[in-house]
C-alpha positions as CSV (number, residue, x, y, z in Angstrom):
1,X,137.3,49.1,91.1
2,X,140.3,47.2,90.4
3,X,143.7,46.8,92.4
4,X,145.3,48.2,89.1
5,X,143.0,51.0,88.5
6,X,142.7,51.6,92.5
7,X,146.9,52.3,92.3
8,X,146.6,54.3,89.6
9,X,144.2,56.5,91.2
10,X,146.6,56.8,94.4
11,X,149.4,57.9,92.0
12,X,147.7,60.5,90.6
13,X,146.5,62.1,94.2
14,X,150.3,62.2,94.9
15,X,152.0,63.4,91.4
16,X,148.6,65.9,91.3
17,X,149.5,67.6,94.4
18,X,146.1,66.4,96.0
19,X,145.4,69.5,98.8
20,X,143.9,67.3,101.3
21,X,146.2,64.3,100.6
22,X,149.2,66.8,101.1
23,X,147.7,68.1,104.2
24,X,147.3,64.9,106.1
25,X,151.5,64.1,105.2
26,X,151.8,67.8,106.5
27,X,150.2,66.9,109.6
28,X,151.7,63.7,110.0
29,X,155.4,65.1,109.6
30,X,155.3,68.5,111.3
31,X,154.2,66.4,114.6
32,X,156.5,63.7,114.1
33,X,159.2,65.6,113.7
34,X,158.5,68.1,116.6
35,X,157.8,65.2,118.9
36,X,161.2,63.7,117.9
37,X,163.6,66.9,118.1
38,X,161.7,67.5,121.6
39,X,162.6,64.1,123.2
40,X,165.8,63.4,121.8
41,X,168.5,65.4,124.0
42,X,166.6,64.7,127.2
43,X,166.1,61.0,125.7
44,X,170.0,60.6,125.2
45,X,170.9,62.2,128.2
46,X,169.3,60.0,130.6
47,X,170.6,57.1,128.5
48,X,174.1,58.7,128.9
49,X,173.8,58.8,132.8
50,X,172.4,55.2,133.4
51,X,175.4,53.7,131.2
52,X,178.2,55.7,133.4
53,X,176.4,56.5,136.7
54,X,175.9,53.7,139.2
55,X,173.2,54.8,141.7
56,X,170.6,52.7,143.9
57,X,167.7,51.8,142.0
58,X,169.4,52.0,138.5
59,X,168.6,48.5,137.0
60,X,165.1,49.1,137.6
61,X,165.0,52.4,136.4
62,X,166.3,50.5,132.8
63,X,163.8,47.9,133.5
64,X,160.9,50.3,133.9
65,X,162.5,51.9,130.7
66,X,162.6,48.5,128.8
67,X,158.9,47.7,129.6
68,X,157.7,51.4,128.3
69,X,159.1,50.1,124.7
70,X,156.5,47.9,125.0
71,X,153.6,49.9,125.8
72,X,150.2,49.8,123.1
73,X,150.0,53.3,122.0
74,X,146.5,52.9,122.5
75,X,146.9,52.8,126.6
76,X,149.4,55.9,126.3
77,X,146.2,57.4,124.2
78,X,143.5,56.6,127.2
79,X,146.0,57.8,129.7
80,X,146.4,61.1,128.0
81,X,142.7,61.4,127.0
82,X,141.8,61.2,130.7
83,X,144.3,63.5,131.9
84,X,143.4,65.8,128.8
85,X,139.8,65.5,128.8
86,X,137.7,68.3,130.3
87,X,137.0,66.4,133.6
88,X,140.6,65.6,134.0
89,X,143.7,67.7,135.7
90,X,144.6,68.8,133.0
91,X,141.2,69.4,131.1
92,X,141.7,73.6,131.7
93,X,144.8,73.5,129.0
94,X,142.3,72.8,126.2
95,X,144.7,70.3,124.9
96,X,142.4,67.5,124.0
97,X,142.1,66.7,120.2
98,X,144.9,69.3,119.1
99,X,148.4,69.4,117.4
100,X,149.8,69.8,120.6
101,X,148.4,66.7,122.5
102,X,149.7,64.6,119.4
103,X,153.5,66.0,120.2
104,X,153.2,65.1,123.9
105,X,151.4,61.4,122.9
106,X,154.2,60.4,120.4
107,X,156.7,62.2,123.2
108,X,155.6,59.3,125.4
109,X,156.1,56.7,122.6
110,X,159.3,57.1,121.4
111,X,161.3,58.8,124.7
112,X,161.5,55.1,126.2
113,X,162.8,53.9,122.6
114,X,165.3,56.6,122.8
115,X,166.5,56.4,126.1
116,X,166.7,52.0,125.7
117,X,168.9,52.6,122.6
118,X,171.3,55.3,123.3
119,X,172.2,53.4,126.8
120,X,172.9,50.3,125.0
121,X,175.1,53.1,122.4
122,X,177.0,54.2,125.2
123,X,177.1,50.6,127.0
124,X,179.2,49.7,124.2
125,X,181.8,52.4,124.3
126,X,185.0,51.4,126.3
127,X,184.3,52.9,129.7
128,X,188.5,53.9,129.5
129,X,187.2,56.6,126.9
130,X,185.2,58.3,129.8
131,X,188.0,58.0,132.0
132,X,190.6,59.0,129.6
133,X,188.4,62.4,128.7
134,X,188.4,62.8,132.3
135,X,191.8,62.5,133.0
136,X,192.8,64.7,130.2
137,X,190.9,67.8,132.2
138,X,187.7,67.5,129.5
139,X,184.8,68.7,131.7
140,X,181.7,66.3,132.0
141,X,179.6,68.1,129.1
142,X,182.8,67.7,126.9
143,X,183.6,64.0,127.7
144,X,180.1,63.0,127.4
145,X,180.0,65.0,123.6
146,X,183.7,62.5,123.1
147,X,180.9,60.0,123.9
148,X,178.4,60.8,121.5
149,X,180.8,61.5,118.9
150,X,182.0,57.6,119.2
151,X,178.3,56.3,119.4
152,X,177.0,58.2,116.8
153,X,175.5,55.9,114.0
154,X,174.0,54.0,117.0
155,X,172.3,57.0,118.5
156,X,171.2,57.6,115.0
157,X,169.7,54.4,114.4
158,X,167.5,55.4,117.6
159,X,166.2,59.1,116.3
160,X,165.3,56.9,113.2
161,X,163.7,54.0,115.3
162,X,161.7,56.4,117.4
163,X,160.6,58.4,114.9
164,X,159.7,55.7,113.1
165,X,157.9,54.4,115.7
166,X,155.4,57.6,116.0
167,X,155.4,58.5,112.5
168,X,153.3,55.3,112.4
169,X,151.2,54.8,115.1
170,X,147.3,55.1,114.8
171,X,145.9,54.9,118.1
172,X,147.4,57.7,120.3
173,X,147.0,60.1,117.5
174,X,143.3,59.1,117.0
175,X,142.5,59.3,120.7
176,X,144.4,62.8,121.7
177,X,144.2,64.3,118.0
178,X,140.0,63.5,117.1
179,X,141.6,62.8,113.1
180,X,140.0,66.3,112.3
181,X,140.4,67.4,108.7
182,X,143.0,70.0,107.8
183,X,144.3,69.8,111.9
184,X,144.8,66.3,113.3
185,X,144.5,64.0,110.8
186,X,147.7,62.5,110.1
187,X,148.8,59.6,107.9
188,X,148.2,56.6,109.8
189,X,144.8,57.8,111.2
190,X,143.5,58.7,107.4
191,X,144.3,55.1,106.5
192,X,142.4,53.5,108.8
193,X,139.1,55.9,108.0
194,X,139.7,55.5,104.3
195,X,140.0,52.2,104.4
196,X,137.0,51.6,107.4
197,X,135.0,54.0,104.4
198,X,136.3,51.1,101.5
199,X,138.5,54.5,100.0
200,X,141.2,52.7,99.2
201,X,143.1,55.4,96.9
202,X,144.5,57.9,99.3
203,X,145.2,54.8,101.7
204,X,147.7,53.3,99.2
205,X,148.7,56.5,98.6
206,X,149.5,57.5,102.1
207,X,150.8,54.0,102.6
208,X,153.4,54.5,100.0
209,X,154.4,57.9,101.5
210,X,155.3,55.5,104.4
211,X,157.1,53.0,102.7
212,X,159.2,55.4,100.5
213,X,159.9,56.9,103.9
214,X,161.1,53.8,105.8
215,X,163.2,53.3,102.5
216,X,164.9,56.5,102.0
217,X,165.5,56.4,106.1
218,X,166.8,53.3,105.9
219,X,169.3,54.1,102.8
220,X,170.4,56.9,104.6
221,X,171.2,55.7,108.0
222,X,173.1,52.5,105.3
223,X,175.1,54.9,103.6
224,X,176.5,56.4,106.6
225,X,177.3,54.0,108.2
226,X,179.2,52.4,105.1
227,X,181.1,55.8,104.6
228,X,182.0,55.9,108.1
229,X,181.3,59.0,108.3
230,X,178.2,61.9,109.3
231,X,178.2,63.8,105.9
């Protein structure tokens, strides 16, 4: 089968409304997205206290933060398989090869990304704007929302780094999730079995589900920035 034909073929499982094909991006964006809206307060918060709190051990708290970026989502998968598996602590939760296990994988992927970003965000706020909050009688939860407010497109770009980060990786999601049919099988893990099968169809297809994503987020995150603006 030709490229051309092979392209074709992908287009049509996408414009058809392809049940399985449709199923897989449902997978791979109802995890994503829950492991993202689970992470990100917590994520931002702790990247809001290392950039204005100076306590012992706090540049090795970032450090230790810094090298988790850099973590192969494959180790964070073996961890969580052997803590998840039935012989492991945590084996009685049943976890292992679900929906779930997915959420708390990709929750390990992209909370360090999260937390490295938005303390870089708030890094580069004027400290004086803390103060000055302060001063005025704001209460901590409201000087640190005059925070936020100021280092918004930057704790933006992080949601849209981390997510992209998880909405992307294979090899936690293969590990915790088993890439079951109709449950676990999300977009990256169905592109590496298709194309492992030589199915190359639904793998360009997926693959352009991807690449229209990383666009359209990328657009996005351009345009508001150029307004100035979060409308």
């Amino acid at each position: 089968m030709s490229l051309l034909s092979t392209c074709k073929e992908a287009l049509a499982l996408l414009f058809n409304l392809d049940a399985e094909l449709w199923s897989i991006i449902g997978v791979s964006f109802r995890v994503s997205i829950m492991a993202i809206l689970l992470s990100a307060i917590p994520a931002i918060l702790v990247g809001f206290l290392l950039a204005i709190i100076d306590f012992p051990g706090r540049w090795v708290l970032i450090a230790v933060f810094n090298a988790l970026m850099s973590v192969p989502t494959v180790v964070i998968g073996l961890t969580l398989y052997l803590l998840l598996s039935r012989n492991g602590p945590f084996g009685e939760l049943h976890l292992l090869f679900s929906q779930p296990a997915m959420v708390i994988g990709q929750i390990l992927l992209c909370f360090p990304i999260l937390v490295c970003m938005s303390h870089a965000a708030f890094q580069g706020i004027d400290r004086r704007a803390w103060e000055t909050a302060r001063t005025l009688g704001a209460h901590c939860g409201r000087a640190a929302i005059t925070l936020a407010c100021e280092a918004r497109f930057a704790l933006l770009a992080a949601m849209l780094a981390g997510f992209s980060r998880i909405i992307s990786e294979v090899g936690c999601s293969m590990m915790v999730g088993g890439n079951i049919l109709g449950y676990s099988r999300n977009i990256p893990t169905a592109i590496a079995l298709e194309t492992s099968k030589g199915e190359f169809a639904q793998g360009i297809a997926l693959g352009l589900v991807l690449l229209l994503l990383a666009l359209v987020l990328n657009f996005a995150l351009a345009s508001v920035r150029g307004k100035g603006q979060l409308v």
